[in-house]
Structure formats: C-alpha cells, structure tokens
C-alpha positions in Angstrom: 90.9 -95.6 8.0 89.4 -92.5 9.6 85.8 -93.4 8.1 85.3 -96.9 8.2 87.2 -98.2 11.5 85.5 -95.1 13.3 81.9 -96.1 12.3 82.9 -100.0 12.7 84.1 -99.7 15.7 80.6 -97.3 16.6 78.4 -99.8 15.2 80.2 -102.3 17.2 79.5 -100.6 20.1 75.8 -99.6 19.7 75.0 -103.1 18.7 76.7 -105.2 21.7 78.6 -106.9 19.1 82.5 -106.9 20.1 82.8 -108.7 16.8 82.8 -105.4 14.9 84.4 -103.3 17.3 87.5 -106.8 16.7 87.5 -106.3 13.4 88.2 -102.4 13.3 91.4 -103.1 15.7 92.1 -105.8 13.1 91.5 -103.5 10.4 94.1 -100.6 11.7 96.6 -103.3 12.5 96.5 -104.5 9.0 97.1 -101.3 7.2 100.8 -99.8 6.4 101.5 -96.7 8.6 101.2 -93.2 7.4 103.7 -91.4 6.7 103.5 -87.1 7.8 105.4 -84.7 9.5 104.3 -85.9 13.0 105.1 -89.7 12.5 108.5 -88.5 11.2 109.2 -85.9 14.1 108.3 -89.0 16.1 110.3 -91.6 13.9 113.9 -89.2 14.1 113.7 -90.1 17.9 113.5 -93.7 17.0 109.2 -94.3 18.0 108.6 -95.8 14.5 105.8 -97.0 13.3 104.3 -100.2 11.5 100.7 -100.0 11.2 98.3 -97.2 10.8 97.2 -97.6 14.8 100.4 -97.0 15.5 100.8 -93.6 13.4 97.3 -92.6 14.5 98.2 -93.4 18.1 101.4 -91.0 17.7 99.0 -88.4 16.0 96.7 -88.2 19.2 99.3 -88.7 21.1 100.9 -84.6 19.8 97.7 -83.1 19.1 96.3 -84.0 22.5 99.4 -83.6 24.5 102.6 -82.2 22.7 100.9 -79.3 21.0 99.3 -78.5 24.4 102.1 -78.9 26.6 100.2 -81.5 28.6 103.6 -83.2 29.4 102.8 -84.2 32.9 99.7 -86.3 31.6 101.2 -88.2 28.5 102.8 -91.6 29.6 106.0 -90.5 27.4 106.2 -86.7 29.2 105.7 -88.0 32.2 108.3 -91.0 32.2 110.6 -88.5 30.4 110.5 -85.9 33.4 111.4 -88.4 35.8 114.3 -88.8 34.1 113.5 -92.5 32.5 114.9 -93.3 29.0 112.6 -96.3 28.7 109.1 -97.1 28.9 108.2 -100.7 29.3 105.2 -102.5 27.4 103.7 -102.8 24.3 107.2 -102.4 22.3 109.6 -101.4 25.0 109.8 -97.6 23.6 113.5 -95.8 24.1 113.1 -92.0 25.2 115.7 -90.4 22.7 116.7 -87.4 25.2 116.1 -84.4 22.7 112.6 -85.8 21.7 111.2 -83.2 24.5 113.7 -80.4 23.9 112.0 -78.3 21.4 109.1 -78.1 24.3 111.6 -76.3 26.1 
C-alpha cells in the first residue's frame, strides 16, 4: 500500500489520467485495515477502522497533528475544543471525551 497506491496515484497525476489516480482510491478502499498501536489508541475511543485509507488516514492524522500538538488545526481537535462530541460526515464520528486527555 505505501508503494504502489503512492506511485499510482503519481503516475495518475503526471499523465492527466484520473483513471489511475481512481484506481489507487479503489485500491486502499479494498484492502483490510492495519492494525498498530496508533489505529488501536484510535479504535479504544471507538474511531475504528475498515479499510487501509481509513488506518492511514488516522496515521497522518497523529503524526501530523497529535504528536505535534496541532489541536486547533485537526478537524477532530478542533470540534473537540469547542466542546462537540460529534463530527458529522463521512461516518458520523463520536468524540469519546478522554480521546484528547492524555494531550493534557
């Protein structure tokens, strides 16, 4: 997954040819999720996940925004400050209250 869909999705993009770039979203939508320490830190505050863009979306998601306390500008921090427990949109995510309160 992090070889091939990368260089699809590249190629796809070089070439004009949203075909490729379609069939790397298909590709990480077809594959199982991964299982690591950062989907199940995620998964204990009930954010599971099915495919593998949904693991490698929560693994972006810490690296580039968790681990750097870059609450403010992640969707999830930011609805969570303001005191919402839910985020509408692409699976209606519940805020578990504690998932933030290790940052603090």
């Amino acid at each position: 997954i992090n070889a091939v869909v990368p260089m699809l999705f590249a190629y796809g993009r070089e070439m004009s040819k949203e075909v490729y770039c379609d069939r790397a979203f298909d590709i990480i939508e077809q594959c199982k999720a991964e299982t690591n320490a950062i989907t199940k830190h995620w998964e204990q505050y009930g954010i599971k996940t099915e495919t593998a863009g949904d693991s490698q979306a929560l693994i972006q998601l810490q690296r580039e925004y968790c681990d750097k306390r870059k609450c403010l500008r992640c969707r999830f921090g930011y609805e969570f400050l303001r005191g919402r427990t839910k985020i509408e949109g692409y699976r209606n995510i519940a805020i578990e209250p504690d998932l933030f309160a290790e940052l603090y």
